[in-house]
N, C-alpha and C positions, 0 to 999 in steps of 0.2 A: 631189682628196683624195689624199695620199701613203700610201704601201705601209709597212703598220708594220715595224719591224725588229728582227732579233733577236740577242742578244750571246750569242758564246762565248768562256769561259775558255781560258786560252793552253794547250796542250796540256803544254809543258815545266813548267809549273807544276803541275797536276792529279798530274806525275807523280813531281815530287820531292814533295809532300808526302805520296803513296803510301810512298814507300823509305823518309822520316822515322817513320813509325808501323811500317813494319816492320822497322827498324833497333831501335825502344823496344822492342816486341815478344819479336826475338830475343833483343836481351840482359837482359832481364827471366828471360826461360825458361831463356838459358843460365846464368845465374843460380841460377836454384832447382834445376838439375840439378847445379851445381856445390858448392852446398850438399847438397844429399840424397848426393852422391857422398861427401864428407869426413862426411856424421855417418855414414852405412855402415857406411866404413871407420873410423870412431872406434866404432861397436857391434860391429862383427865383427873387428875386431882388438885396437883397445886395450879394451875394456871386453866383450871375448867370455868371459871366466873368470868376470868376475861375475857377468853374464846368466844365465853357464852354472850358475853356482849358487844364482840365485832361481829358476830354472825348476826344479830338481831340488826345491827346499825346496815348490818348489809343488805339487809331484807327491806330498810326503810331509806326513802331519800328525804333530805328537806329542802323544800321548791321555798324560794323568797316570794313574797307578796308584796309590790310596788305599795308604797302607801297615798292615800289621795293628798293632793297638794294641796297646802293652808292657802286661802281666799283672801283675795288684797281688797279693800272696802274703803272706800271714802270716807268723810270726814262723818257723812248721816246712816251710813251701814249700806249702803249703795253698793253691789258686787259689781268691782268695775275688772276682778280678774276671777275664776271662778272653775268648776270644772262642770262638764255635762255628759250623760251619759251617751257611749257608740259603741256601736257593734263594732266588731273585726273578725277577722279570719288570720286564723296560727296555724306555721309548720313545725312541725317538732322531726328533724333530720332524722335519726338516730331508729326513730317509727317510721320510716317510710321504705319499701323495698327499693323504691328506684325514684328518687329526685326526681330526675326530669318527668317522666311519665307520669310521676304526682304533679308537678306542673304544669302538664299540658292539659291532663285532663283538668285541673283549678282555672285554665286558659278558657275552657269552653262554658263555664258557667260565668267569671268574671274576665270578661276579654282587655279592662283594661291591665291585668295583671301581666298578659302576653309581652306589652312594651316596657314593664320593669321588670322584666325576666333576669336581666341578666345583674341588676341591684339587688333581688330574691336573694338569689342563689349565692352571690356575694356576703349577706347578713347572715343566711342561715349558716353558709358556711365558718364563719367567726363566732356564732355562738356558742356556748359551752355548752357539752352532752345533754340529751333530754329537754336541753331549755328551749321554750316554745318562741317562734320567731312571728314578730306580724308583717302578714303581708298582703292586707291592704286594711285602712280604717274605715268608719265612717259609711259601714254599708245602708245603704237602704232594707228596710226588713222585708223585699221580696229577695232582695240579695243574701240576706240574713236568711231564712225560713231554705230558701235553696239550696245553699252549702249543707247546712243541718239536715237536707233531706236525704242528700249523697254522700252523707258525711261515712257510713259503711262501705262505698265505693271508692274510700281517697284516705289510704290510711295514715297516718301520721298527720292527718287534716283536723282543725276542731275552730269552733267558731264560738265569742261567749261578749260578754258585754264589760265593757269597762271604764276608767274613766279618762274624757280625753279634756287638756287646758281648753279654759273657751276665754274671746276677751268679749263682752258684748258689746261693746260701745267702739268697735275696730279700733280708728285711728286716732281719736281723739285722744288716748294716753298710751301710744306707741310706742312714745322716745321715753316716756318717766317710767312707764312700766314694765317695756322692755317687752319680751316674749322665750319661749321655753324650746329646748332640741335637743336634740339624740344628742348623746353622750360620745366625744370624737375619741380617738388616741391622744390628742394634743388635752384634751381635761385631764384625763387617766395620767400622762405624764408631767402636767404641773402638779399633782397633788403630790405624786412621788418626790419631784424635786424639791416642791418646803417638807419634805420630810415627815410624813403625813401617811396615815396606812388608807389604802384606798377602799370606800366601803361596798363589800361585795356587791350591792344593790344597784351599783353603776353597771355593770358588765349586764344587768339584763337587758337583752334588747331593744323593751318596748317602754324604757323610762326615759324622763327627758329633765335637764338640769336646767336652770336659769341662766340665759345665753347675754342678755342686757340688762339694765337698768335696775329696777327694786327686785326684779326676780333672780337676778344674778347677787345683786350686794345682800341680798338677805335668802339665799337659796336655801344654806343650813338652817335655816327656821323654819323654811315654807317647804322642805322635801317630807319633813316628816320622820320616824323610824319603820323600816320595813318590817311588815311581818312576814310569817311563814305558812306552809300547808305539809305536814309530814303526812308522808303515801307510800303507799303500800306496793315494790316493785318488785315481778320475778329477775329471774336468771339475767335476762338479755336488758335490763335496766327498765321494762315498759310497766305502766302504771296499772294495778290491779285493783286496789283500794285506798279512801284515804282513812287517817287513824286522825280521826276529828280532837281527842286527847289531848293528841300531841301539836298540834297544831297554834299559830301567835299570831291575834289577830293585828296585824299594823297601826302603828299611831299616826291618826294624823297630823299633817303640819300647822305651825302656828298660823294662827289668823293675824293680819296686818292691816291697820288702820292707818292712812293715811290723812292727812291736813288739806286735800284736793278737796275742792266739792264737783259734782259731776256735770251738775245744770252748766255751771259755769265753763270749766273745762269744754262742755262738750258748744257752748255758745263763742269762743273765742277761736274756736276751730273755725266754727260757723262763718263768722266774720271775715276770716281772712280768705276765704274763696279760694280764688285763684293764685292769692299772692303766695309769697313767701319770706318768712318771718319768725319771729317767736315772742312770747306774752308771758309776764310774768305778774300774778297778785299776791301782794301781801298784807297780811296783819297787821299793821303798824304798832297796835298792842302789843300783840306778842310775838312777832317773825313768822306764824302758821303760814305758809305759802296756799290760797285757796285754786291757784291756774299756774301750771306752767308748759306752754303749749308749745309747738313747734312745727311748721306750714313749710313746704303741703308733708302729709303724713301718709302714714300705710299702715295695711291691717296687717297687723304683726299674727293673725288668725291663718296664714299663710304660710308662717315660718315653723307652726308644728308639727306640720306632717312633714317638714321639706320643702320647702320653694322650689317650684321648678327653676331650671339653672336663665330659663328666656325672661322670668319674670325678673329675677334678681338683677339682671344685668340691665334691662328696663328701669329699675328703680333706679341704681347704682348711675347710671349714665345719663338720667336726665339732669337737665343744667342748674334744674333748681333745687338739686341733693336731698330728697324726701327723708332718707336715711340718716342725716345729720340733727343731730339735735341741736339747735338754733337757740333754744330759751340757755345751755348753758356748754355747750361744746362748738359753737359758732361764733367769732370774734368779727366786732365790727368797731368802724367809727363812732362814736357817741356824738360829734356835731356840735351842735350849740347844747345841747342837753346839759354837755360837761360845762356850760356855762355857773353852772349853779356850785361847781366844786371849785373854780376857780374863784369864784366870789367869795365861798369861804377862805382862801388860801389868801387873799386881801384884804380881806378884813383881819384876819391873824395878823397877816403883817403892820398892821396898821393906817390901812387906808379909810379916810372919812365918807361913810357911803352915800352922805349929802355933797360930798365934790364931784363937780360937772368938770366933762368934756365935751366939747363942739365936736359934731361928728357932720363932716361934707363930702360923704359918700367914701373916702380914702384916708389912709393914715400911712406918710411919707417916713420909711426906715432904713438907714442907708442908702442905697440908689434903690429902692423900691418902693412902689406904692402899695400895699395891702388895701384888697377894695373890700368895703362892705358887703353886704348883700344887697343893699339899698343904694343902689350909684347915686341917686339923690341927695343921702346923706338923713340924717335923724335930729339935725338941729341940737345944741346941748343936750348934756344925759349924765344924771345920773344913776347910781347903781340900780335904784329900783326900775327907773325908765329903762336901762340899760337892760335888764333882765327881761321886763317886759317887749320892749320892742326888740330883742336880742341883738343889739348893740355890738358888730364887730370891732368898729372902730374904739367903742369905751373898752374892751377888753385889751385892743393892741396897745392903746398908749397908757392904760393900768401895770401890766399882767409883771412886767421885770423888777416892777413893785416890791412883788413875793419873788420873782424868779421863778427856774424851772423846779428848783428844789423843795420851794415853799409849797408850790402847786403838787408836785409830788408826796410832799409829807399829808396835805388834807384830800388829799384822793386815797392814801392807805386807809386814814382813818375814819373816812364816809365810807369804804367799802370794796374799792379798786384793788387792782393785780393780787389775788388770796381766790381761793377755793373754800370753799365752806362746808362741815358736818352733815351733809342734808341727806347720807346714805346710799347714794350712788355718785357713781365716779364719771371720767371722761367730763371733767370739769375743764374748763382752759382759763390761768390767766391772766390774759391779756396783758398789757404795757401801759406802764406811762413815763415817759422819760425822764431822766436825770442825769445830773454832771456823772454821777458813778456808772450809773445805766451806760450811759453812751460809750465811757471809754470801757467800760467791761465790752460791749458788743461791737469796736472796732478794735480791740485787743491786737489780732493779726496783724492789722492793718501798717503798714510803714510808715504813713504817712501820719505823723504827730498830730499832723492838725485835724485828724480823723478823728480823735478821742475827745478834743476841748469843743465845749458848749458855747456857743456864742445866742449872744442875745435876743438877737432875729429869728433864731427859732423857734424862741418860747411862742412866737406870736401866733404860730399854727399851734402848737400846746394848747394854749390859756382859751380857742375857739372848738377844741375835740377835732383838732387835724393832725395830718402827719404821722406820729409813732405813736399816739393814743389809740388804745383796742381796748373794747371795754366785749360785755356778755349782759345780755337780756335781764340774765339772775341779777349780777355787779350791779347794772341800773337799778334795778328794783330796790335790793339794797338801801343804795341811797337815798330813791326818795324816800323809802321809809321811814329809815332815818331822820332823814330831814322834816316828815311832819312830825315823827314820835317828839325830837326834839331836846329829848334827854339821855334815850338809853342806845347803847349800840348794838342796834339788833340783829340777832344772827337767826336768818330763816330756817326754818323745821318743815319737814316734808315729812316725815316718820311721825306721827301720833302716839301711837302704840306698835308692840310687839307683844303675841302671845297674851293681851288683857294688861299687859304693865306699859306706863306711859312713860311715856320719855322727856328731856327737860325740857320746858318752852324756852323760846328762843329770848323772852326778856328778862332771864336769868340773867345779864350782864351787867358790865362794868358802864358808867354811864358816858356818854361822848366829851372828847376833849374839845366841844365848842362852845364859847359861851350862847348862852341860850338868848342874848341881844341877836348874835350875830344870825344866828337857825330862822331869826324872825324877821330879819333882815330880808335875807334869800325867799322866806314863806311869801312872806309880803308881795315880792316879784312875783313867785309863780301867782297868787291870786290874781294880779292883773293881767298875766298872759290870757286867763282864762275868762274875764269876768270884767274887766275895763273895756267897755267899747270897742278902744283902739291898741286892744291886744293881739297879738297874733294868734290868737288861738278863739275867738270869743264865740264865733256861732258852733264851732265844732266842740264846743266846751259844755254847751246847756243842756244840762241834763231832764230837761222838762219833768224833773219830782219834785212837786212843791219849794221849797224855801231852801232846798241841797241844794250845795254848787262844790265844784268844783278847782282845783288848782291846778295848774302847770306849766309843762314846757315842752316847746316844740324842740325840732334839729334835723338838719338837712345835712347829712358825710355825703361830700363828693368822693366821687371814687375815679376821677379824670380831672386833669385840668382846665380851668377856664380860660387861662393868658389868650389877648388876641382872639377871645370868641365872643362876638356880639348879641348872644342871648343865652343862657342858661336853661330852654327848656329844649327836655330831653325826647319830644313828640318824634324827633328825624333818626334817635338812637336808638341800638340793639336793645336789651331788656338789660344784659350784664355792663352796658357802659351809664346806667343812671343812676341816677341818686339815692344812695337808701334814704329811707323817713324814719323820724323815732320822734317818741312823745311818751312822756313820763308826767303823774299826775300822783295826787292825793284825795281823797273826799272821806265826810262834809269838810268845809272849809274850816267852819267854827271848832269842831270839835270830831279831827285827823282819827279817819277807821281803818279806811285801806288805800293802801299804794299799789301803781300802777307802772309797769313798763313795757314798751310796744315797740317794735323793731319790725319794719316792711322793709326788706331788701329789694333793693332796685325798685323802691315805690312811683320816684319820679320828682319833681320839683321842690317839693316843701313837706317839711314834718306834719303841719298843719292839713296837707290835702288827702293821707293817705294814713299815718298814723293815728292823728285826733281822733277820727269819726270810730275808729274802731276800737281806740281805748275807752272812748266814751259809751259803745253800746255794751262794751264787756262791766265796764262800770256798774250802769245802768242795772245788769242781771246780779251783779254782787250785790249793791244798795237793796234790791228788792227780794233777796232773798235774806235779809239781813230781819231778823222780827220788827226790832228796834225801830232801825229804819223805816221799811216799811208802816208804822204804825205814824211815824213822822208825816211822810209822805202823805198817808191817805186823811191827815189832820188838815183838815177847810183851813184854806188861808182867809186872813182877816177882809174883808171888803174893798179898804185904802188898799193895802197889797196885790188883791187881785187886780185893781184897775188900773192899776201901773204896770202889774205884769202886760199888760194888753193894750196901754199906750203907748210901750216901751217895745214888743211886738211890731205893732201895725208903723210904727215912725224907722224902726230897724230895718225890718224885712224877716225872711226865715230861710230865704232860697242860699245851697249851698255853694261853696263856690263853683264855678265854672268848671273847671276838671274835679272836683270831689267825688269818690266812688259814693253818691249818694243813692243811687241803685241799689249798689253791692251790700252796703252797709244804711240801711234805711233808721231811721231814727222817729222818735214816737214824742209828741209833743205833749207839753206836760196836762197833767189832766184836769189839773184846774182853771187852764187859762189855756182853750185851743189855740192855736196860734193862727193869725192873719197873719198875708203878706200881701206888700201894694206894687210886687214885682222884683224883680233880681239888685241886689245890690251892686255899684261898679267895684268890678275886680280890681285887687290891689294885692301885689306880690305878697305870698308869706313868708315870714324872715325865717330862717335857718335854726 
């Protein structure tokens, strides 16, 4: 049996293929050392500046600074929007070891924070890194001085002072002013949709954008540009110092001047009490809107922090919508009001406004009777009687004169269905019908005869019933119009912006009515207000010397009368009765400001419920007026005075029977107090 045997590999071979792997080896490594050497030197020489300034920028943050908001000011510098200084309390997340236990222990210093715990933790959570979140405003400074005392016990906790919107004057300029709130996802993504880059200063948590009115349509003026605070932050992002250098201090927002005056404003609030309504004054000079108010109101001082959700639904659900703005985003019947635009719409067509109609309480149209407001009847009338006693019947058997088209063409051009430049929106408007009108809005309809006008309708038209909708603003409008006389004026509620003023409103084109026919209509409202046997006359005196007054009443039903034996609404709900409106001008002689007054669901007559209150809003315009005022306090002549006060003591002064003479008290003029020899007999006020 042979010896097994055993094979070895050649030694020279074993050892070149040792040198071949460490040959790959070496130059593999000298490789990656030749490489790290060249990026080095490409980081620490050619690209060492840059480096050198991401590490600086890393080292520093820049925090945005809210800027304070531009201040809205009345017509005399009067801050009727403004900011005031409040303490708060900030979390900043990011500093704090444990949320919750930072909040409980913030629970036992401010307990009411415990019940929005869980809205906290919500905001903090959406804010961006480091950005400090408020959670709670408006501390009291023992509440203030507490926090700051345990402020090393609650870290990521800081408390400082800043600026929060105030309105001072609440509700009186609500709806025209609007109010300010946190910035929602739904703002964020309208600005994205018009295509708009969104500016970082919204994402802070404690800013607030213009939510309504002048603070919304002019928010890019009144926000301001934000500044900055660059700080000094280690490793983990927390603030170590600030680099005051680098730092930009914020601009504030424009200041805005408004056409409002505040006295006035805040006395037509006054007025309306209880009611609900809305009031509109103007310039007749130039369109400046000095009131435009809207009843009942809220303090919009409510809506900055947040409305609680009990409060909103409160306002939102009562019946007489406090939330709505009434002076120009509430549509109503205009009544006999719109008497005055139908007059013009007849006279255009050529009717003689010395032709009488016999008016015996009805006026017979097809198989219908249209009744007056006067079942008695007005005995002949013409236009000017007609206006004055507001004549149903002289309108029904005029009005197809012009038609409904005629009527429609001078209600565009005194001021109806149009929105007006005045700088905020949620304008509505309104209707007034026409042949086109109507079949445009029975379009659907199948039935043909849905679309054609017939005659008989105008006759609710030509008295401000049926599809007429008119707005507080639109009245006002017109009577302005109608004392200015020549120009067609478009009302101004913006003054200024940022110190540069804006156009006035009798920048325009002049009205397409001859100025016979303006004085035609003048002439009527004087006697509404100022002829013994106006419907307007004790509610009309404005007890300042030798000023008087012009206008017109109106009564929009908003239920029918057919088959009801009395029109007072004492036995009805509040929403089945009659609004009242009443639109005026003053002084008579020489037209300063117009007026328009809108009481929903006032009750019987424009006269009992509108006058008295357009007349004390008047009243605070005339006398704050220099001019005026200087008139006024000018002695009337002796002959004057003693007729003022035979004409007194033979009248009476007592208001009527239902007149909110309580609510709305009235000040007799001061050169001739007034006597009275006891109540006057009550007699219906016409529509």
């Amino acid at each position: 049996m042979s010896e097994p045997s055993i094979f070895f590999s050649d030694v020279n071979e074993r050892q070149g293929s040792f040198l071949r792997r460490t040959f790959v080896v070496g130059g593999l490594t000298a490789l990656g050392i030749t490489a790290l050497t060249v990026r080095l030197a490409q980081l620490q020489v050619v690209q060492a500046q840059e480096y050198a300034t991401l590490a600086t920028n890393n080292q520093f943050n820049f925090r945005l600074v809210p800027p304070p908001r531009g201040r809205i000011l009345d017509r005399n510098g009067v801050v009727i929007a403004g900011n005031r200084p409040s303490f708060r309390v900030l979390v900043v997340r990011d500093e704090t070891k444990d949320l919750d236990q930072t909040l409980d222990l913030l629970g036992r210093l401010l307990p009411d924070t415990v019940d929005r715990r869980r809205a906290i933790i919500r905001d903090v959570n959406a804010a961006p890194r480091f950005s400090p979140v408020p959670v709670k405003s408006d501390l009291t400074w023992e509440e203030f001085a507490k926090v700051n005392i345990y402020a090393p016990e609650l870290p990521g906790v800081m408390a400082d002072m800043n600026e929060a919107r105030f309105y001072p004057f609440g509700g009186s300029f609500a709806h025209v002013i609007g109010y300010v709130a946190k910035v929602s996802d739904r703002d964020v993504q309208a600005i994205k949709d018009r295509g708009e880059e969104v500016p970082q200063i919204l994402y802070n948590p404690g800013f607030r954008i213009g939510r309504s009115g002048i603070e919304k349509a002019l928010d890019a003026d009144l926000r301001g540009e934000a500044g900055g605070t660059r700080v000094e932050v280690d490793a983990r992002g927390r603030v170590v110092a600030e680099d005051v250098g680098g730092s930009r201090p914020a601009v504030p927002g424009k200041d805005v001047v408004l056409t409002l005056d505040a006295d006035v404003q805040n006395r037509a609030l006054e007025v309306f009490g209880e009611e609900s309504g809305g009031c509109v004054v103007m310039d007749v000079r130039n369109g400046d809107i000095l009131c435009m108010t809207s009843a009942p109101s809220f303090d919009p001082n409510l809506f900055v922090g947040g409305v609680p959700s009990a409060t909103y639904r409160a306002l939102s659900d009562y019946e007489r919508k406090p939330l709505l703005d009434k002076a120009i985003g509430g549509v109503f019947h205009p009544g006999s009001t719109f008497k005055l635009t139908t007059s013009l719409a007849l006279l255009a067509a050529g009717v003689d406004p010395a032709e009488r109609v016999n008016c015996g309480g009805g006026y017979r149209f097809g198989n219908r009777t249209f009744r007056c407001w006067s079942r008695s009847g007005h005995g002949p009338q013409d236009m000017h009687d007609a206006i004055k006693n507001s004549c149903d019947v002289y309108f029904y058997h005029m009005c197809n004169r012009a038609g409904v088209d005629g009527i429609h063409d001078a209600a565009r051009k005194i001021g109806f269905m149009q929105t007006f430049d005045i700088g905020v929106g949620n304008q509505k408007t309104g209707s007034i019908p026409s042949r086109a009108w109507k079949a445009e809005y029975n379009r659907n309809n199948p039935n043909p005869d849905s679309r054609t006008w017939y005659p008989g309708e105008t006759l609710s038209v030509a008295i401000g019933q049926g599809d007429v909708n008119v707005t507080a603003l639109q009245l006002a409008v017109m009577v302005s119009r109608i004392a200015n006389g020549v120009k067609a004026l478009q009302p101004r509620l913006i003054k200024s912006v940022g110190g540069v003023d804006r156009p006035s409103g009798a920048a325009v084109p002049d009205l397409p009515f001859p100025r016979e026919h303006m004085e035609v209509v003048r002439q009527g409202m004087v006697a509404v207000a100022n002829d013994r046997t106006g419907g307007a006359y004790r509610q009309s005196q404005l007890g300042l010397g030798d000023i008087q007054m012009a206008g017109k009443t109106g009564t929009a039903q908003v239920r029918s009368y057919d088959n009801v034996a009395s029109r007072s609404s004492s036995s009805v709900g509040w929403a089945l009765k009659d609004h009242n409106l009443f639109v005026a001008f003053a002084p008579v002689d020489a037209p300063r400001y117009g007026i328009a007054v809108i009481v929903e669901h006032g009750g019987l007559a424009g006269s009992t419920a509108a006058a008295p209150r357009a007349r004390e809003i008047m009243r605070t315009v005339l006398l704050k007026d220099p001019e005026m005022r200087a008139r006024i306090e000018r002695p009337l002549p002796p002959a004057a005075e003693g007729a003022a006060l035979a004409e007194d003591e033979a009248f009476g002064a007592a208001p009527e029977p239902d007149a909110p003479a309580t609510a709305v008290p009235a000040t007799p003029r001061p050169s001739a107090p007034t006597t009275s020899t006891g109540p006057r007999p009550y007699l219906a006020e016409p529509r």
